[in-house]
N, C-alpha and C positions, 0 to 999 in steps of 0.2 A: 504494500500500500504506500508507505512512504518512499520507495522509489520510481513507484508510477508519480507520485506526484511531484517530487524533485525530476524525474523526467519532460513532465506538463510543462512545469514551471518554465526549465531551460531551452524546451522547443518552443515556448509562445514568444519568447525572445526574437528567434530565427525565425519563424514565420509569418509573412505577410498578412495581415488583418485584411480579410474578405467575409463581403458580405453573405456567405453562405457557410462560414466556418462553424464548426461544432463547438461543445464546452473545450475539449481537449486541444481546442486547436488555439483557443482565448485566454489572454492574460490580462490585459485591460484592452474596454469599448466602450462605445458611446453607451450612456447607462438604457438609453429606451432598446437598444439594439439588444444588449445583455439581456435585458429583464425577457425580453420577448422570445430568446430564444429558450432562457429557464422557462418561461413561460409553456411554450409551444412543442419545442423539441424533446424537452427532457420531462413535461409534466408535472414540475416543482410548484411549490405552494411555495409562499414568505409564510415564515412562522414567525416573525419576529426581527428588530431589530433595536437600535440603541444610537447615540452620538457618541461618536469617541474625537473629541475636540470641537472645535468653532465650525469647522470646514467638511466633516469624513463623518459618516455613517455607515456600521457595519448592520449586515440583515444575514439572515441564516434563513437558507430556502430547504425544502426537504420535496424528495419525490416520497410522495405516500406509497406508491407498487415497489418501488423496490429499496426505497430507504436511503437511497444515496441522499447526501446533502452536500451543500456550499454555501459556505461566506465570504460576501461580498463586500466589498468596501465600495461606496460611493460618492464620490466627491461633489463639491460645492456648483464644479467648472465642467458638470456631466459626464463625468467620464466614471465607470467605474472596472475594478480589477477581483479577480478569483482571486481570494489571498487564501484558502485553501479548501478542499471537499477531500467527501469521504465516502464513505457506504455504513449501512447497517444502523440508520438512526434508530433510536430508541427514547422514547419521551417517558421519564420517571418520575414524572407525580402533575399535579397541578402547584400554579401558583395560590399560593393563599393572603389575605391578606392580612396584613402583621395588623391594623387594628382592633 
């Protein structure tokens, strides 16, 4: 797992950003392009996300069929990047609320 994805990572480098590229072939894109194709290709849901700074929001999508997930960073300036995915999500409880 963790050398498929240090793989990913080092070929999104070297390959050209086209508009019909898959997840494996993406490392940062224009974010409506990104979203649509978790959307569409891979069957991912947003389960959530968060700000981490003034500018970058991370979201974590998951495919409900087969589990794989990813997190996304999104920037301010539309662009957003895989900062990494995975397989075999698993969701362990609800949130509750501390009041």
């Amino acid at each position: 797992m963790r050398s498929t994805l240090a793989f990913t990572l080092c070929a999104a480098g070297l390959v050209p950003q086209a508009g019909s590229a898959t997840i494996a072939d993406v490392f940062c894109d224009d974010s409506a392009r990104l979203e649509r194709q978790l959307l569409t290709i891979h069957g991912a849901q947003k389960l959530g996300g968060g700000m981490r700074g003034p500018d970058a929001l991370l979201e974590v999508w998951i495919s409900p069929s087969s589990g794989d997930w990813t997190l996304v960073q999104s920037y301010a300036n539309g662009t957003s990047c895989i900062v990494a995915m995975g397989e075999h999500w698993e969701m362990v409880g609800s949130l509750h609320d501390p009041a």
